[in-house]
C-alpha positions as CSV (number, residue, x, y, z in Angstrom):
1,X,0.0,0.0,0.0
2,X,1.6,3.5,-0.3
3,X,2.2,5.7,1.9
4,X,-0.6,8.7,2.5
5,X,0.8,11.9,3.2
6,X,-1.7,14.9,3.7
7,X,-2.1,18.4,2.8
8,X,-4.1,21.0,4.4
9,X,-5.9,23.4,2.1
10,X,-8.1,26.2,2.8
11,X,-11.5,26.6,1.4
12,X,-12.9,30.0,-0.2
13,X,-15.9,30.7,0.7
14,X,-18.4,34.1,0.9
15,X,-19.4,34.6,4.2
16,X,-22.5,36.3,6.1
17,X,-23.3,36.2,9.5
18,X,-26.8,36.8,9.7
19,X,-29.1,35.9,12.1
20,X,-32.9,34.3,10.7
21,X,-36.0,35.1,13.5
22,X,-34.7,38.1,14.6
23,X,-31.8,36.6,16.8
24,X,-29.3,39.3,18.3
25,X,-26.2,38.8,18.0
26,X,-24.3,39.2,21.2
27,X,-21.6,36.8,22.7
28,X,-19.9,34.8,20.0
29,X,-17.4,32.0,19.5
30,X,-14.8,30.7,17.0
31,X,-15.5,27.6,14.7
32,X,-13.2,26.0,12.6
33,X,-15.0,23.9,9.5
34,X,-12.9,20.8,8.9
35,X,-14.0,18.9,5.0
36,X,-12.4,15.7,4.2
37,X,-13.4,12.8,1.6
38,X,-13.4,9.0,2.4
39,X,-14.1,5.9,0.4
40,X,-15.5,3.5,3.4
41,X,-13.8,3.5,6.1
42,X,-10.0,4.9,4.2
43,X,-9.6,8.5,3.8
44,X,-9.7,9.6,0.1
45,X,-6.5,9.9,-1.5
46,X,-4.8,10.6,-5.4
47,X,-3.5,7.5,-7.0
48,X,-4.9,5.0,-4.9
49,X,-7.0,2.1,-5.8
50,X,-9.8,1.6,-3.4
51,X,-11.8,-2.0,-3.3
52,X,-15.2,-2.0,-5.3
53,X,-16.3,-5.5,-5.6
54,X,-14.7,-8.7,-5.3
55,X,-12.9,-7.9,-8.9
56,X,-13.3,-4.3,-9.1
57,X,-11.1,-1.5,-8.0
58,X,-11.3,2.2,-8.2
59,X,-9.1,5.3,-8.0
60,X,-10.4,8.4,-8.4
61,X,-8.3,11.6,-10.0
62,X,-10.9,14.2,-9.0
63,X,-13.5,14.9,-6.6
64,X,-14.7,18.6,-6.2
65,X,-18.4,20.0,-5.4
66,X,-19.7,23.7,-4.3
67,X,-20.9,23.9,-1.2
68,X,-23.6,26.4,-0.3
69,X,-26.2,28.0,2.3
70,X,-24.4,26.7,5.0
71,X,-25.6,27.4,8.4
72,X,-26.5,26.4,12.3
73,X,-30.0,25.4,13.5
74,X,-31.6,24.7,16.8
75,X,-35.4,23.1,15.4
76,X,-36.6,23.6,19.5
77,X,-36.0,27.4,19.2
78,X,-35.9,28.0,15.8
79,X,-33.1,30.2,15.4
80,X,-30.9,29.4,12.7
81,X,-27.1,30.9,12.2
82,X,-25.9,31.9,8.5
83,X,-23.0,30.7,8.2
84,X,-21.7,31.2,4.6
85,X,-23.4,31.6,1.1
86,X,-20.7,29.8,-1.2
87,X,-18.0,27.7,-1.6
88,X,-15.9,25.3,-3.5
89,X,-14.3,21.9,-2.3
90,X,-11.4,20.1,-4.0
91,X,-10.6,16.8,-2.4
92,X,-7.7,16.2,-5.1
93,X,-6.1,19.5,-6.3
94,X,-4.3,19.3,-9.9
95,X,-1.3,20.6,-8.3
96,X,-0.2,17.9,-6.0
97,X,-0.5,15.1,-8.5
98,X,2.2,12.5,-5.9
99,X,0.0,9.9,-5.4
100,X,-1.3,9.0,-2.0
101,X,-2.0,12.3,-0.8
102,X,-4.8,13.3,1.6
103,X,-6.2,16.3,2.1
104,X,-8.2,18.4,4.8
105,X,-9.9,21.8,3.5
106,X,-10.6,23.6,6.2
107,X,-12.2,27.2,6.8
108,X,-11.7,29.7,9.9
109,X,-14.6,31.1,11.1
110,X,-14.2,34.0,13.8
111,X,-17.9,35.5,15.1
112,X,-20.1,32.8,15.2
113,X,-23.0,33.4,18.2
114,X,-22.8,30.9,21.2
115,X,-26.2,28.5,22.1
116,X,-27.3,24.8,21.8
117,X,-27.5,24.1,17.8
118,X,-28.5,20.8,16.9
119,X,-28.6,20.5,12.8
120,X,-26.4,21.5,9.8
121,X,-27.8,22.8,7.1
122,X,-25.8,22.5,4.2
123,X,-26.4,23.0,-0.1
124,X,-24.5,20.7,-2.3
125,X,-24.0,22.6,-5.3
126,X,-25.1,26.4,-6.5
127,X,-28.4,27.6,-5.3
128,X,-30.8,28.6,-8.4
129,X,-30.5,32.3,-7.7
130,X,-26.8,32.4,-8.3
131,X,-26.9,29.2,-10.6
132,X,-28.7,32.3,-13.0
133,X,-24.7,34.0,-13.1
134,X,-21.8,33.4,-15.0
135,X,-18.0,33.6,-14.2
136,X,-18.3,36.8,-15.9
137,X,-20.0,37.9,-13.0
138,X,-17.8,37.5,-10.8
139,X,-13.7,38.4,-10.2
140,X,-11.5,35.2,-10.1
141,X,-11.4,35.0,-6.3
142,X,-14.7,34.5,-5.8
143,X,-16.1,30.8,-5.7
144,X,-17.8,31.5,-9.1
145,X,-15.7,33.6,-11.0
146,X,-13.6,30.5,-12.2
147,X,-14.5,29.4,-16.1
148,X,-13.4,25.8,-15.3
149,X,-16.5,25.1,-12.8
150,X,-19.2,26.1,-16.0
151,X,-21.1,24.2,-18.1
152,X,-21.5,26.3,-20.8
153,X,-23.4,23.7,-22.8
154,X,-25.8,23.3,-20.0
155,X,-26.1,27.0,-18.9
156,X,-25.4,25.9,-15.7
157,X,-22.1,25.6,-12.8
158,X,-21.0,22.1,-12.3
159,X,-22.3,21.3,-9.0
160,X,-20.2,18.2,-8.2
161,X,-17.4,16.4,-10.5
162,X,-15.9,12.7,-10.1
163,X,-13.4,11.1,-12.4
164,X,-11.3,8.1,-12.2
165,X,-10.4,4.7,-13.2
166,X,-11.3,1.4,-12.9
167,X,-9.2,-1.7,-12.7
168,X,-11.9,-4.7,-13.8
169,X,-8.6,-7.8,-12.4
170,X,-6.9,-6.1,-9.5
171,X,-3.9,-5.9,-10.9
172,X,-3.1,-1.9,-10.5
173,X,-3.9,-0.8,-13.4
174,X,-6.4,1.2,-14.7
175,X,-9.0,-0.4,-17.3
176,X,-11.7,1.8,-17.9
177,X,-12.1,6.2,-17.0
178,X,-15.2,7.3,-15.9
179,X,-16.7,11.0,-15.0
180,X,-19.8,12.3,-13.4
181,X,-20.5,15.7,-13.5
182,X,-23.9,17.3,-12.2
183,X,-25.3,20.8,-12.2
184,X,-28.6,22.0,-13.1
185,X,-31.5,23.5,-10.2
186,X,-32.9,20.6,-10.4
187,X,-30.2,18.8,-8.8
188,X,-29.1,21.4,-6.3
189,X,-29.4,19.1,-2.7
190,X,-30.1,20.7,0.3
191,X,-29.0,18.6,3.2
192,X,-29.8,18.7,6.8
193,X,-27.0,17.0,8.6
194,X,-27.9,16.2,12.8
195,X,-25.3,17.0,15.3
196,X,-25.0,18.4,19.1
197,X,-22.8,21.5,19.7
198,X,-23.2,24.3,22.2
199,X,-21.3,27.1,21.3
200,X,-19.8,29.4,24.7
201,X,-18.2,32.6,24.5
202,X,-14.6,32.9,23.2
203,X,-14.6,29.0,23.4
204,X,-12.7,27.7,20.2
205,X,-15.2,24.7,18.8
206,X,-14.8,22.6,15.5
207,X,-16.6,20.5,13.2
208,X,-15.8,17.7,10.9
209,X,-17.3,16.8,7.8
210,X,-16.6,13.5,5.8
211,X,-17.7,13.2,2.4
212,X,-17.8,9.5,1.8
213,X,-18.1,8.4,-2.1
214,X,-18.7,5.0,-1.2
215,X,-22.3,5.9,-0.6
216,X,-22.6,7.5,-3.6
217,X,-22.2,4.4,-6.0
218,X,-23.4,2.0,-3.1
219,X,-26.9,0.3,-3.3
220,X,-27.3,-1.3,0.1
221,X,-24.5,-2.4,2.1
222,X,-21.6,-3.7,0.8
223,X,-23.5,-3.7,-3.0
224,X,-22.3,-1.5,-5.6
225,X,-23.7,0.1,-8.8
226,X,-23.0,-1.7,-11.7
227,X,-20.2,0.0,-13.6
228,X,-21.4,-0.4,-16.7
229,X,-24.4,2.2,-15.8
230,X,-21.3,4.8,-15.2
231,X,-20.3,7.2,-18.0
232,X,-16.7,6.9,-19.5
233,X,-17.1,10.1,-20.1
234,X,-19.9,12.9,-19.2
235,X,-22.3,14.0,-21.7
236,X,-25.3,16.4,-20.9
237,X,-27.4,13.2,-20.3
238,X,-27.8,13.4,-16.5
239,X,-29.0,10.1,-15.9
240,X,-26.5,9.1,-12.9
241,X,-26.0,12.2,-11.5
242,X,-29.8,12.8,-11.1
243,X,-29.0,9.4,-9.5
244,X,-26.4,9.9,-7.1
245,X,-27.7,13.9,-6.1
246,X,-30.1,12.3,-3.6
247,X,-27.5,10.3,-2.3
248,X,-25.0,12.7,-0.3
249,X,-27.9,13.4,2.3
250,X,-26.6,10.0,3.7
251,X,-23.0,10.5,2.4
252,X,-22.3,13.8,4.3
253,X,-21.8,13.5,8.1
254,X,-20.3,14.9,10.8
255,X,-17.8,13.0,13.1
């Protein structure tokens, strides 16, 4: 097996800290947002093969999604915290292409206010009011201004992208590419993720998110979608993304 080394990137996001129900914002406290990708129960790394089925490996070279509308929610009270509006992930950045490495995006936030929250709401993908811009809109720093995250053809901002490889002997080596790409409103996910924090004042807190992909091509335990329904390569049929979208509400948790 090789080694996994790990890299620590930093996720750019558009932040707001308003406050739904009329919530005053007093005392506050720190939160760091930690993202990190899996396949099972093995973190996600570049250039490793990953077991599939009893023949089947895959590797992926690419797993990146927006993340969106992201915020704190105590149901009991019905206060919810805005946390930020957009972002992008990239699990496996094009320029650390050494094989085996793992990396942990994770974002600073300073002012967030203290109480009992016990959901996570969080948007996989661009919601449709923005999904309506372009990357003209928008300078290259922000989330959207970046050409290479539109699909033109579609009028629409890649949501989510996959690509890899799969080796159909387990021998190591790649036999057959495939790619899933989504966007489109109708696929923009809204997830509600459960959890139990209680933010105090000027008490550092943090949260984990694991993105696991195994869900996403996994029927029922241990049963795994046949890879002949996976595109080689993406065309603007949507068939399995519309089929995996659904998927990240149980794909997405929080350690």
């Amino acid at each position: 097996m090789r080694k996994l080394s790990f890299f620590v990137g930093f996720l750019a996001l558009i932040c707001c800290s308003a406050c739904k129900k009329n919530r005053t914002i007093g005392d506050t406290a720190p939160l760091e947002l930690h993202f990190q990708a899996a396949f099972g129960n093995q973190p996600l790394a570049s250039g490793i093969y990953f077991p599939y089925s009893e023949e089947i490996d895959i590797s992926f070279d690419d797993f990146s999604l927006f993340v969106s509308d992201a915020s704190l929610f105590d149901p009991a009270s019905g206060f919810e915290t805005e946390l930020f509006e957009i972002g992008h992930l990239d699990f496996i950045p094009a320029n650390i292409p050494t094989p085996g490495v793992v990396t942990h995006i994770q974002r600073d936030l300073a002012a967030v206010p203290v109480g009992e929250y016990t959901q996570f709401g969080l948007g996989i993908g661009v919601p449709p009011d923005l999904n309506l811009n372009t990357p003209s809109d928008y300078s290259m720093t922000h989330p959207l201004g970046n050409r290479d995250f539109y699909w033109s053809d579609l009028n629409t901002y890649i949501f989510v992208h996959i690509k890899g490889h799969f080796d159909l002997n387990n021998d190591g080596v790649a036999d057959r590419p495939f790619e899933i790409k989504s966007g489109t409103n109708l696929l923009f996910q809204k997830l509600q993720i459960p959890l139990q924090i209680n933010l105090r004042k000027n008490q550092p807190d943090a949260l984990t998110f694991t993105f696991d992909l195994k869900k996403l091509f996994e029927l029922q335990t241990d049963t795994m979608v046949d890879i002949t329904t996976i595109p080689e390569v993406q065309s603007e049929d949507l068939t399995f993304a519309k089929f995996i979208s659904p998927r990240f509400q149980d794909a997405v948790f929080i350690e």
